[in-house]
Rosetta silent file (secondary structure, phi, psi, omega in degrees, C-alpha in Angstrom):
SEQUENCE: XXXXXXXXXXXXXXXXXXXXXXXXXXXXXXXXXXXXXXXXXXXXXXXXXXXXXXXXXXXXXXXXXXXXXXXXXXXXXXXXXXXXXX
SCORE:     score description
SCORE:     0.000 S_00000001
   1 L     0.000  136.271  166.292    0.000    0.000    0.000 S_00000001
   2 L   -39.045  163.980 -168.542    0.682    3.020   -0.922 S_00000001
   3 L   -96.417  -62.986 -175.121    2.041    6.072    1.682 S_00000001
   4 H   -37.735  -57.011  165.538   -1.266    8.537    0.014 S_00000001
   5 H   -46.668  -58.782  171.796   -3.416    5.514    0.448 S_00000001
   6 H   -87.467  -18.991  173.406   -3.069    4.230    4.264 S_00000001
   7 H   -86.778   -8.332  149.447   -3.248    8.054    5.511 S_00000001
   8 H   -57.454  -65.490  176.224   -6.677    8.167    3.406 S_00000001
   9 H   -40.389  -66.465  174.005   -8.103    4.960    4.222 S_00000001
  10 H   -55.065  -27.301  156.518   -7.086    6.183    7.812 S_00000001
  11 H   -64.892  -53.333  172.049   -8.865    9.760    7.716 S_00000001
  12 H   -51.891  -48.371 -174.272  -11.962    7.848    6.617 S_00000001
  13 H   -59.718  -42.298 -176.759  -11.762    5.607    9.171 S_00000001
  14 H   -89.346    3.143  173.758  -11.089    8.609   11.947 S_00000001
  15 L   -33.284  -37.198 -175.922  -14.114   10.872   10.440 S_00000001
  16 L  -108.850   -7.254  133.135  -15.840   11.615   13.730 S_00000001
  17 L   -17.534  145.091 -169.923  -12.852   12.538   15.316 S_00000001
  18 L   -69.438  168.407 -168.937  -12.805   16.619   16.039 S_00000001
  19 H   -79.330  -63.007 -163.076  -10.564   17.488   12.260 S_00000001
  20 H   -48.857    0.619 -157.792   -7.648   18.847   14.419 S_00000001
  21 H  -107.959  -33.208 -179.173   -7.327   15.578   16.182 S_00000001
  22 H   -78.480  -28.978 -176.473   -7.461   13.686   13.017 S_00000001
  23 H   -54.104  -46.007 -151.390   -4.946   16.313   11.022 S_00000001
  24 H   -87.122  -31.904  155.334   -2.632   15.552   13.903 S_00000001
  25 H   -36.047  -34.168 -176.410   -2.730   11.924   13.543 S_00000001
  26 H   -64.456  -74.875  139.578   -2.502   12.123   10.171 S_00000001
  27 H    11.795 -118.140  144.378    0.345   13.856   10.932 S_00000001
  28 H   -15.119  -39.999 -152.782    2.120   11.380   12.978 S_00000001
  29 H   -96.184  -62.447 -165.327    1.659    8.825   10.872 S_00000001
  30 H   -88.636   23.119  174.633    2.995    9.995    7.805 S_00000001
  31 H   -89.082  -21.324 -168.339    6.036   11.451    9.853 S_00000001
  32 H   -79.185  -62.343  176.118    6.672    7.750   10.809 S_00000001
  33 H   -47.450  -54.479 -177.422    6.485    6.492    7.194 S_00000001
  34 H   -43.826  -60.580 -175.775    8.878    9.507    6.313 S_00000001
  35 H   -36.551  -65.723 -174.766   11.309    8.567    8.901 S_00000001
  36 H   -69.859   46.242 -177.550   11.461    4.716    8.009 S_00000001
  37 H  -136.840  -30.345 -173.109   11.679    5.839    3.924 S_00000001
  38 H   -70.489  -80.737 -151.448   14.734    7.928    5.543 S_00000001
  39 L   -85.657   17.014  161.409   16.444    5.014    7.007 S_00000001
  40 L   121.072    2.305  173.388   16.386    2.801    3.978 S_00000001
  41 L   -68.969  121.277  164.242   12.419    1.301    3.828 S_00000001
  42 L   -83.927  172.736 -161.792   11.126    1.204    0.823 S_00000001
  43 H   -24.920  -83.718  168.600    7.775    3.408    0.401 S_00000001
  44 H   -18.678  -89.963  147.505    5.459    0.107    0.335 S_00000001
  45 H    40.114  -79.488  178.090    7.807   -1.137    3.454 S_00000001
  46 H   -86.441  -49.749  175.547    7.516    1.541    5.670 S_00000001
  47 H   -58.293  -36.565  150.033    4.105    1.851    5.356 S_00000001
  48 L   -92.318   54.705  130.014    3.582   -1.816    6.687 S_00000001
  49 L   -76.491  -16.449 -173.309    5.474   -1.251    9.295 S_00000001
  50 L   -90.604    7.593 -159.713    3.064    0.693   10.482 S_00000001
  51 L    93.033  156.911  155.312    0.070   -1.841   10.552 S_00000001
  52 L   -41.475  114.647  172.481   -3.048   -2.584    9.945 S_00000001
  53 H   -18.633  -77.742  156.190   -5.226    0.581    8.983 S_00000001
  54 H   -33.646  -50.627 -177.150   -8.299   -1.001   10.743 S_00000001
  55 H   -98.246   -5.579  141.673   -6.786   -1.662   14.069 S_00000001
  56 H   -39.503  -75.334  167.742   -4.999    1.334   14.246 S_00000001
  57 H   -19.351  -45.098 -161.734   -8.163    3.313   13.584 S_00000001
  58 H   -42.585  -59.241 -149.254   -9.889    0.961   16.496 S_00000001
  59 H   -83.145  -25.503  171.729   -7.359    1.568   19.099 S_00000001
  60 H   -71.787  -17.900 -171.133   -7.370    5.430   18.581 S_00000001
  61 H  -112.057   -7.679  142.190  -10.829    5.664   18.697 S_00000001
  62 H   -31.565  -34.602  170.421  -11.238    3.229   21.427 S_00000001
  63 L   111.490    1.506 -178.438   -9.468    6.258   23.548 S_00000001
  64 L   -75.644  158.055 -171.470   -5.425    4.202   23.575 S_00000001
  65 L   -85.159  123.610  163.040   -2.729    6.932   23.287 S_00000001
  66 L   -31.533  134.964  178.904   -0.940    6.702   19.919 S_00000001
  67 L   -48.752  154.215  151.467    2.182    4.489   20.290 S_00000001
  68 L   -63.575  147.278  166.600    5.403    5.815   21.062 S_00000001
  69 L  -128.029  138.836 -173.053    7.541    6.410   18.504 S_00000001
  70 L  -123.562  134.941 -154.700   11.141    6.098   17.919 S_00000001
  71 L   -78.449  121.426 -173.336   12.626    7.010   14.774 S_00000001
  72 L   -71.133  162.874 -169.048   14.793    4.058   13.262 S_00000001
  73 L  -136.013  122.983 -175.211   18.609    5.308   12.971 S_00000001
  74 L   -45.508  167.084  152.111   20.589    4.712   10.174 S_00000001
  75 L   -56.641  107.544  179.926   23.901    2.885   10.755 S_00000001
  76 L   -92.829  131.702  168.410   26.693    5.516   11.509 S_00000001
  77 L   -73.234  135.737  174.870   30.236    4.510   10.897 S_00000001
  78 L   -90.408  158.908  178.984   32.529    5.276   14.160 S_00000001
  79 L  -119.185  172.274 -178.789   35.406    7.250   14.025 S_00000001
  80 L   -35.276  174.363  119.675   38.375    7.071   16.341 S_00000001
  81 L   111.145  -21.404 -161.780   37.348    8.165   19.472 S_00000001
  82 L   -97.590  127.714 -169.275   33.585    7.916   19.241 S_00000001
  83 L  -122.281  132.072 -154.584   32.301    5.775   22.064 S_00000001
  84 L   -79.904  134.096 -167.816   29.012    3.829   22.094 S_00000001
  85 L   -46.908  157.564  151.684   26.401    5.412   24.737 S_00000001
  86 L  -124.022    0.000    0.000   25.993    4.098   27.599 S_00000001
């Protein structure tokens, strides 16, 4: 599926949501998709990473808090000196 496609299918699905609530979801969502298209996902990819449409939809309007999200990170080469967090 398309990136244009699961944040439509998901705006339908979120319709009686107030607009600003759905806008910011919308939002989110395709900020996620960017991110993994960033770190090497292709389009198609990224977008199932994020899940099914339908149960996404559910659990937001069920009243669950959007997931956290953490932004996948490309692989960085180290240089001398550079020391892994701890």
């Amino acid at each position: 599926m398309k990136k244009a496609e699961f944040l439509a299918q998901l705006r339908n699905r979120l319709a009686q949501l107030p607009p600003q609530d759905v806008e910011k979801t919308l939002e989110y969502y395709s900020e996620m998709i960017d991110d993994y298209i960033e770190s090497g996902y292709s389009p198609e990819a990224a977008v199932a990473k994020m899940g099914n449409v339908n149960d996404i939809a559910a659990q937001i309007l069920a009243g669950e808090r959007t997931p956290v999200y953490v932004a996948p990170v490309a692989k960085k080469q180290r240089k001398n000196g550079d020391f892994p967090p701890f």
